[in-house]
PyMOL Python script that loads the backbone (N, CA, C, O; Angstrom):
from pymol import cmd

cmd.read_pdbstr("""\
ATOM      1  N   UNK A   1      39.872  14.735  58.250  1.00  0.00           N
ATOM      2  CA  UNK A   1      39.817  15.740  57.203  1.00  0.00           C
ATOM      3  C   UNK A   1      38.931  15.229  56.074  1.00  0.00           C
ATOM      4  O   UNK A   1      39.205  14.166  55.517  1.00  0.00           O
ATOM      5  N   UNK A   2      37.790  16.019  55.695  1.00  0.00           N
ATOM      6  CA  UNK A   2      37.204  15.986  54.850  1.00  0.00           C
ATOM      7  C   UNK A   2      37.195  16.804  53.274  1.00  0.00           C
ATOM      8  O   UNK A   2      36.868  17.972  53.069  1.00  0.00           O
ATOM      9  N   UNK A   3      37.680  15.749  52.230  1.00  0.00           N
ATOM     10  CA  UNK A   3      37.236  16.551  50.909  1.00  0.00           C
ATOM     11  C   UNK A   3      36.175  17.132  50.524  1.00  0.00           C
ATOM     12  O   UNK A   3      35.137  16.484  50.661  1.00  0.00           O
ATOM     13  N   UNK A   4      36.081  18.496  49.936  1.00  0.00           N
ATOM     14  CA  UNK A   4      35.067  18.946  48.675  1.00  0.00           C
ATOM     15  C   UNK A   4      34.757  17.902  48.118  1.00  0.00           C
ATOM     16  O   UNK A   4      35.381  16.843  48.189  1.00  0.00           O
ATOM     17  N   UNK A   5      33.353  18.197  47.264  1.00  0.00           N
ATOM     18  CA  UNK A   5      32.859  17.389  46.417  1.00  0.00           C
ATOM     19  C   UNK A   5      34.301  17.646  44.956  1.00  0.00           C
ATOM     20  O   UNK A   5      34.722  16.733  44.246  1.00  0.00           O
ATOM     21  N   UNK A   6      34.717  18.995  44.900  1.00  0.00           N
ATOM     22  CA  UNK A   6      35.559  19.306  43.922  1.00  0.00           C
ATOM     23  C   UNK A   6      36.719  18.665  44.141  1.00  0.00           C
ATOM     24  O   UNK A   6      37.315  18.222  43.160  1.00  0.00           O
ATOM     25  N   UNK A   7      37.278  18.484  45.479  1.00  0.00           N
ATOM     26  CA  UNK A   7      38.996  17.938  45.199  1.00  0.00           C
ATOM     27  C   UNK A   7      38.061  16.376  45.228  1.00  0.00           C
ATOM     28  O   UNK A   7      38.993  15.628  44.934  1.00  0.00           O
ATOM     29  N   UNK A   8      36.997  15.561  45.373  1.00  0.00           N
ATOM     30  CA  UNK A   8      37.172  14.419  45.276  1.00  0.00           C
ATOM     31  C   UNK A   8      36.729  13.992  43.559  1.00  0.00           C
ATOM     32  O   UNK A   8      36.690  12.831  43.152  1.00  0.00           O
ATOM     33  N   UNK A   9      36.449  15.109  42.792  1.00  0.00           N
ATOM     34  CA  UNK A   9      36.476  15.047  41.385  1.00  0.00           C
ATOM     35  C   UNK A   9      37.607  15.138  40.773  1.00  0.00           C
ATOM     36  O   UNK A   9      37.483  14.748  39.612  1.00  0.00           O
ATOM     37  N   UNK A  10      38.677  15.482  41.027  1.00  0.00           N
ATOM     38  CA  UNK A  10      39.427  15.788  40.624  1.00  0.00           C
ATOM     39  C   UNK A  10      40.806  14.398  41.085  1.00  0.00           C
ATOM     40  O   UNK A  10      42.014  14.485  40.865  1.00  0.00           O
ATOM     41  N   UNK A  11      40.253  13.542  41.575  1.00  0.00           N
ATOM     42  CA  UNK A  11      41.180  12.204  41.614  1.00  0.00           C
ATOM     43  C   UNK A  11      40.966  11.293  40.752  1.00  0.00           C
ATOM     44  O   UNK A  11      40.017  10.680  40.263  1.00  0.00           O
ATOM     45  N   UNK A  12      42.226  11.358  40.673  1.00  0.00           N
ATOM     46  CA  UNK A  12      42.359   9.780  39.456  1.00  0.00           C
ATOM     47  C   UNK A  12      43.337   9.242  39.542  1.00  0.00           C
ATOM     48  O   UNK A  12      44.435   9.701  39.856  1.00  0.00           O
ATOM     49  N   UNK A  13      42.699   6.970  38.951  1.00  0.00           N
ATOM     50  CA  UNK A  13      43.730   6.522  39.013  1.00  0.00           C
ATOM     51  C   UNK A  13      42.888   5.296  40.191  1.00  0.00           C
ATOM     52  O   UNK A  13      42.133   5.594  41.116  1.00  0.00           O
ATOM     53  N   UNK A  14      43.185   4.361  39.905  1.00  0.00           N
ATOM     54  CA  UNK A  14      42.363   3.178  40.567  1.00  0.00           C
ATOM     55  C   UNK A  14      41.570   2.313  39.731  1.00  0.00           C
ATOM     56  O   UNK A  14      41.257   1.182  40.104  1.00  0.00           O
ATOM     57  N   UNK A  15      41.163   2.889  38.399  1.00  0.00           N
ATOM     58  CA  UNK A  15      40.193   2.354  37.590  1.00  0.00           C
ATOM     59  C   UNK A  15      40.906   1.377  36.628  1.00  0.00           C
ATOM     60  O   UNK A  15      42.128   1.313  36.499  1.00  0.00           O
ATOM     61  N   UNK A  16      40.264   0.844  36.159  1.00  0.00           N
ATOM     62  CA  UNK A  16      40.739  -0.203  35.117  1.00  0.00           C
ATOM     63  C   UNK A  16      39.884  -0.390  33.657  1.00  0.00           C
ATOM     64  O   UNK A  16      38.804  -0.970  33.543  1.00  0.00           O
ATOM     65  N   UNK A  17      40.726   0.312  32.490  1.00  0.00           N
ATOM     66  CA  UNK A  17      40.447   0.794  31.540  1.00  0.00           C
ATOM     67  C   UNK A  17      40.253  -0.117  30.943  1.00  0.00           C
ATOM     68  O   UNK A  17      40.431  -1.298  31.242  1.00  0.00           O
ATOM     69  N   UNK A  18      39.700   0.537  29.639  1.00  0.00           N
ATOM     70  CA  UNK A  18      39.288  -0.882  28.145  1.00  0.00           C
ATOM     71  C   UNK A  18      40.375  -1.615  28.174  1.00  0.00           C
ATOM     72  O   UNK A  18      40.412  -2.819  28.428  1.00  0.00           O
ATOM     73  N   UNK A  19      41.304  -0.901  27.911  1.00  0.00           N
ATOM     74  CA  UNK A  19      42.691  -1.079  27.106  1.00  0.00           C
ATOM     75  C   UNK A  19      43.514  -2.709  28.030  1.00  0.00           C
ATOM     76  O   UNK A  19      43.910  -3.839  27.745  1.00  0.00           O
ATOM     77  N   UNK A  20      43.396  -1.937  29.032  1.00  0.00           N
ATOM     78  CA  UNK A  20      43.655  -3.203  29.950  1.00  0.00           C
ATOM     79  C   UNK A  20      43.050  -4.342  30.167  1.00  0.00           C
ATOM     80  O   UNK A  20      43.592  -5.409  30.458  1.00  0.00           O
ATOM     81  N   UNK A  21      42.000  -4.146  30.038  1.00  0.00           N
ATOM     82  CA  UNK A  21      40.756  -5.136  29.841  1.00  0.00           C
ATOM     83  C   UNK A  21      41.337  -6.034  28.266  1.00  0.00           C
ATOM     84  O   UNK A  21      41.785  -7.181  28.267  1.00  0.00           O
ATOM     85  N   UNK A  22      41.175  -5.168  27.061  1.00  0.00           N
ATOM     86  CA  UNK A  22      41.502  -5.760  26.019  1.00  0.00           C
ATOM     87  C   UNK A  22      42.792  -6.740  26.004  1.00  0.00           C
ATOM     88  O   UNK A  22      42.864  -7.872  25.526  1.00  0.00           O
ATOM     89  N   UNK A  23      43.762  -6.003  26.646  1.00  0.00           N
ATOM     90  CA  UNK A  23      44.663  -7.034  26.472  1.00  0.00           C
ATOM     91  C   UNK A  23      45.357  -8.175  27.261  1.00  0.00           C
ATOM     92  O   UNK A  23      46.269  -8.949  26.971  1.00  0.00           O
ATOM     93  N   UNK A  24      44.356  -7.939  28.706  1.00  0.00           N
ATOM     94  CA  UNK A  24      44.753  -9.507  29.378  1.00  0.00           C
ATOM     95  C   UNK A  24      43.576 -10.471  28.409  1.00  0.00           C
ATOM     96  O   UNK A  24      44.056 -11.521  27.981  1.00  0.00           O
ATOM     97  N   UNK A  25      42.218 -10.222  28.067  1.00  0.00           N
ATOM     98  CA  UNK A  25      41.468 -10.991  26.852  1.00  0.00           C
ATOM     99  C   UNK A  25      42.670 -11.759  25.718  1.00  0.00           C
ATOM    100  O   UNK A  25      42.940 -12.921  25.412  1.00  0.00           O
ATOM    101  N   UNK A  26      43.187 -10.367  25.319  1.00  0.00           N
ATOM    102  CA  UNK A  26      44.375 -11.108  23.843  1.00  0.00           C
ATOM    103  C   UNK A  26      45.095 -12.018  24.375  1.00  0.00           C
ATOM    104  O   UNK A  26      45.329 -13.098  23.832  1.00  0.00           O
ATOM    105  N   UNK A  27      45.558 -11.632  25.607  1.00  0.00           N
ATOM    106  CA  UNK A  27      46.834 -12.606  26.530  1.00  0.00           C
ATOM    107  C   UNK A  27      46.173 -13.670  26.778  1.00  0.00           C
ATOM    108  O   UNK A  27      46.975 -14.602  26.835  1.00  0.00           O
ATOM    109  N   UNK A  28      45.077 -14.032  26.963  1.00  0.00           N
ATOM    110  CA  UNK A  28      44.085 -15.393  27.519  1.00  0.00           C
ATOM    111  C   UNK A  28      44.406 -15.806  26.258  1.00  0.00           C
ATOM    112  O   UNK A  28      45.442 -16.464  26.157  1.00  0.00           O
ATOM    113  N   UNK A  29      43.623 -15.529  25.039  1.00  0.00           N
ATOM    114  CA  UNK A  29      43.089 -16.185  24.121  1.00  0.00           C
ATOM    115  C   UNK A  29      44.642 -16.120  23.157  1.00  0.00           C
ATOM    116  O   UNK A  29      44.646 -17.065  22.367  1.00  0.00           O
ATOM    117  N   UNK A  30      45.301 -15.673  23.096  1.00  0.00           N
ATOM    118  CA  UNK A  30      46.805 -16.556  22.747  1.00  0.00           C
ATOM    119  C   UNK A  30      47.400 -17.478  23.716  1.00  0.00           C
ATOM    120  O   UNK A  30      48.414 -18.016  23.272  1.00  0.00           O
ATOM    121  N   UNK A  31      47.144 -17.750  24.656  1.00  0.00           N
ATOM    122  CA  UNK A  31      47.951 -18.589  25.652  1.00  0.00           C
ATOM    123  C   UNK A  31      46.892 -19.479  25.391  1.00  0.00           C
ATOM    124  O   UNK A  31      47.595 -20.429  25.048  1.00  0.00           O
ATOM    125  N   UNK A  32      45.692 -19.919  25.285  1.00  0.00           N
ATOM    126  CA  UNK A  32      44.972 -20.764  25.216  1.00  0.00           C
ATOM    127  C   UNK A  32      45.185 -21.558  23.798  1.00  0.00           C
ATOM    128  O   UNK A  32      45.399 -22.768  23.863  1.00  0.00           O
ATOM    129  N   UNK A  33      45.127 -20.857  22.402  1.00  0.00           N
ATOM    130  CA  UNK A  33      45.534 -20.956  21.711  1.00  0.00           C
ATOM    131  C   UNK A  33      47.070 -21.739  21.150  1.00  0.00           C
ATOM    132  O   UNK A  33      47.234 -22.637  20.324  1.00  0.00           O
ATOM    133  N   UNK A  34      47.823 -21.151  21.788  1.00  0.00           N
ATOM    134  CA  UNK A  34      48.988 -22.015  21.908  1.00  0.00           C
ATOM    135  C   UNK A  34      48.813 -23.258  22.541  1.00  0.00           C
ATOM    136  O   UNK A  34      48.911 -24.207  21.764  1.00  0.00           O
ATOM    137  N   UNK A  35      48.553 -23.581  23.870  1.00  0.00           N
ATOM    138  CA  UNK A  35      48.102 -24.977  24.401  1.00  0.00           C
ATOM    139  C   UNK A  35      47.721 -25.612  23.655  1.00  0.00           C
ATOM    140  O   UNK A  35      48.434 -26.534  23.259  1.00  0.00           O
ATOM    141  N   UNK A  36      46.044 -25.361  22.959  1.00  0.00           N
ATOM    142  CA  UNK A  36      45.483 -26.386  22.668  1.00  0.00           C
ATOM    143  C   UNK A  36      46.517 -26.855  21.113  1.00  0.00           C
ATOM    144  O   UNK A  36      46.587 -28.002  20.671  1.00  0.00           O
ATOM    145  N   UNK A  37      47.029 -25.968  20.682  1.00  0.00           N
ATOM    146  CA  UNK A  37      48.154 -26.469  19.421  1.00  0.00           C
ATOM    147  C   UNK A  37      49.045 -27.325  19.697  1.00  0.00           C
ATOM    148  O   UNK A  37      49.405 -28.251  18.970  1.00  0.00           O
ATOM    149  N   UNK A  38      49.558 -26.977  21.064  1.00  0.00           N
ATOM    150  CA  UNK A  38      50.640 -28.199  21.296  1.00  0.00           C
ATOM    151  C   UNK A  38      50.414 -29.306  21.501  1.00  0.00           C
ATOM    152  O   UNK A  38      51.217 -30.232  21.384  1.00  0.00           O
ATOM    153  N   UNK A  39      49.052 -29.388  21.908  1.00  0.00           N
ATOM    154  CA  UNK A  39      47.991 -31.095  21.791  1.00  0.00           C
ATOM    155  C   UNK A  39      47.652 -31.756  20.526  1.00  0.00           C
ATOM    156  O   UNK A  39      47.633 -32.960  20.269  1.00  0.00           O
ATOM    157  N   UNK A  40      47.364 -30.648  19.717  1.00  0.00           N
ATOM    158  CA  UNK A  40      46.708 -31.192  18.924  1.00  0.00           C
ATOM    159  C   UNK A  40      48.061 -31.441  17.588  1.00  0.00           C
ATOM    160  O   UNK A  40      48.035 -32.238  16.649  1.00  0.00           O
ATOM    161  N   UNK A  41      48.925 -30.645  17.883  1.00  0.00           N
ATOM    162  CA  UNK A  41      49.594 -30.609  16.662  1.00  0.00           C
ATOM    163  C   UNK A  41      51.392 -30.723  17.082  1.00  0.00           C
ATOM    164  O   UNK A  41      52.224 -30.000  16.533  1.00  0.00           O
ATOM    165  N   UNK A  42      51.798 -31.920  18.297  1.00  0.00           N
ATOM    166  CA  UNK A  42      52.759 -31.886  18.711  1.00  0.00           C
ATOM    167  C   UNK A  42      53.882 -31.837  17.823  1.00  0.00           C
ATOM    168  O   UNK A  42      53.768 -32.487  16.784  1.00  0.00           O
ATOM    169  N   UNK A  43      54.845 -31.260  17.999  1.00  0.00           N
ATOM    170  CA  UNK A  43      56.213 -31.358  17.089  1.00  0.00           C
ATOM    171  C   UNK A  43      57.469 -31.659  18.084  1.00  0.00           C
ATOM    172  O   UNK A  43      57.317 -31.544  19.300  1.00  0.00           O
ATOM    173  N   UNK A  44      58.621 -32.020  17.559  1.00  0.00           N
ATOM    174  CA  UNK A  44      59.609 -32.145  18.838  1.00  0.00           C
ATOM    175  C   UNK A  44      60.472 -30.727  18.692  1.00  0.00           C
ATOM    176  O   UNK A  44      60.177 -29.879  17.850  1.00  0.00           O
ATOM    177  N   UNK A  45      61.593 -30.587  19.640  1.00  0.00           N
ATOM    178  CA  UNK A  45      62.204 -29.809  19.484  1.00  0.00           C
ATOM    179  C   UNK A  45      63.483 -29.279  18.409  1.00  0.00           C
ATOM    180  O   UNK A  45      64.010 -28.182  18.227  1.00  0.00           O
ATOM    181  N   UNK A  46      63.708 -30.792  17.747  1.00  0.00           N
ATOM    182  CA  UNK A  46      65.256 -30.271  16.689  1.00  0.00           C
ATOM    183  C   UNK A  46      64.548 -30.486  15.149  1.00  0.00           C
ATOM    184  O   UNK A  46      65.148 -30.978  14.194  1.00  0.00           O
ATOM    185  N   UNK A  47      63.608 -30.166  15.132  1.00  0.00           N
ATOM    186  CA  UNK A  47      62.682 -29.838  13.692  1.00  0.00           C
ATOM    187  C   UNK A  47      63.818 -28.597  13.005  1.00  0.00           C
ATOM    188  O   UNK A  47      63.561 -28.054  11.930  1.00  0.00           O
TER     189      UNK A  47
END
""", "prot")
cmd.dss("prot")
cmd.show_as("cartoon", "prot")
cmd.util.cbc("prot")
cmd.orient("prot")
């Protein structure tokens, strides 16, 4: 079975948006962020 050019315009959903994009970036660059702090700026735990 073959789609129209119209029902294959009309699908969505597979793509991968800014938004998602933006925030595995934020999620990198806070998780990286945190690391390199705990190197550079160790503390113990009963502070």
């Amino acid at each position: 079975m073959k789609l129209t050019k119209e029902e294959l315009q009309k699908i969505n959903g597979g793509g991968v948006s800014i938004g998602i994009i933006a925030l595995a970036i934020g999620a990198f660059v806070t998780f990286v962020a945190g690391f390199l702090d705990g190197f550079v700026r160790p503390q113990s735990c009963n502070e």
